[in-house]
Structure formats: C-alpha cells, structure tokens
Steps between C-alpha positions, in 0.01 A plus 500: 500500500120517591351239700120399471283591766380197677112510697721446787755827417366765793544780275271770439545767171891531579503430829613173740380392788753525768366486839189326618355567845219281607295666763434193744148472660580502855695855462129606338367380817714624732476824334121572557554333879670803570289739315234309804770552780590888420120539501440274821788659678392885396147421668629294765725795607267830393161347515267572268691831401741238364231312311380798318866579484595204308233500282536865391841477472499200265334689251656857544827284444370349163415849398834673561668146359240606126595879519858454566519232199280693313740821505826363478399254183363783338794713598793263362302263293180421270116530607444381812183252392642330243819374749329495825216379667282402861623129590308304731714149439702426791767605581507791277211694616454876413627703177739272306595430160285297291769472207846444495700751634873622513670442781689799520113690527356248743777558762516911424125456553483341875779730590295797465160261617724441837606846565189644451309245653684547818485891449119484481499416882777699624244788390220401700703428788422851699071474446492144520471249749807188501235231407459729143857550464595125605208363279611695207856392526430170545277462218762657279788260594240228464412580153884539411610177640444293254628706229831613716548117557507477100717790469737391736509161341533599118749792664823383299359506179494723235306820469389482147289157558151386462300411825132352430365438857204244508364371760650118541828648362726778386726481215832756405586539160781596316600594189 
C-alpha cells in the first residue's frame, strides 16, 4: 500500500526524480572558450569596432534576455522576482530560474527568448554596422546554448515536470 520514504527515495513533496543531467566540467570550459573565440574573432575581423562591439552587445543581449523573461512570466505566469533571477554560475548565465520550474513554462519561455532575441537584431540591421548585428547574434545563441542543449536533451519528456537547474547538475521531476 504505502511505502516508507527512505533518505535515499529522490522524492520531493509528490514528486520523483526522473532524469538527472550532470553538467560535466570540461563542457563549462569549453563553453566560456568560445565566449573568448566569438570575442577574439569579432576583433580580429572588425578591429576595435568589434571590441566595443562585443562588449556592448554582451550586455544589450542580457537586457533583452531580462525584459523578454520579464514580460512573458508575467504574462502567462506568477511575479517575475519570486521565479526568476540574474545567474552568474556557469553555464547558466543571465535571467534564469532560481526555483523549480515547470517544464512546459521553461521551454514556452526560450521559445519566445529565441525569437525575439534574434528579432532584436534583424531591427538594427539597416542603421547598424555587421560587427553590431553579428555581435548581438552571437551573444544571443551563446547565452541559449546551454539551455537549448538541456532542452533538446530533456525534449521527450513530459510537459508538466519539475526542472531545478543548479549549477553542477539539473534534475526533472515528475509527479
């Protein structure tokens, strides 16, 4: 009938633990070596425009990535600070959730983060120079890539899971 819980049960309220991804440190590594050669190859190619290129863009890119996640979470879902949050811990680096979070929202979330983050460029393509428009849309697929990987990876499974995304780790849920 019921079965005691056990220390060693990965179960959380009414939920089990049903995929583990271990995030492995040489993808970390790997990850911010390219962050260096997108950077290296924008100045290498534009100069110093492509220095101050890269180095804008990073951060107009974090900004669009906090407004876009900002407006859709309050648009579908609860408050936006009590889900979300600016992560420095590699690989997941920009506005991401602090607490567990459905599935279902996480992957309707970078949908809209992805179109609109490639948008974003597209519309400063006429009065901007290609270093701007390559820098931001590099930066943007950059930031996504490690959270694409995951989606890709956890892609099967059910909508209605738990994700918790820390940084060694990320764990999926179910009921």
């Amino acid at each position: 009938m019921s079965r005691a819980v056990s220390a060693s049960d990965p179960t959380i309220y009414h939920y089990k633990l049903i995929r583990k991804i271990t995030l492995r440190p040489e993808s970390k590594y790997s990850y911010m070596a390219t962050a260096l050669i997108g950077a290296s190859a924008l100045v290498v190619v534009y100069g110093w425009m492509g220095l101050l290129a890269a180095v804008i863009s990073i951060f107009a890119m974090l900004g669009v990535h906090g407004v876009v996640l900002k407006l859709t979470v309050r648009r579908i879902e609860e408050p936006w600070e009590k889900r979300f949050a600016f992560r420095r811990d590699w690989p997941w680096i920009g506005p991401l959730p602090v607490m567990d979070t459905n599935l279902a929202l996480f992957r309707r979330l970078h949908f809209h983060l992805f179109l609109v983050g490639c948008c974003v460029p597209a519309l400063f393509y006429p009065w901007a120079g290609s270093s701007w428009v390559i820098a931001l849309l590099y930066w943007h697929f950059w930031m996504l890539a490690p959270r694409l990987t995951l989606l890709w990876r956890i892609r099967r499974e059910r909508g209605d899971g738990v994700i918790r995304m820390d940084p060694k780790e990320v764990l999926y849920y179910h009921r």
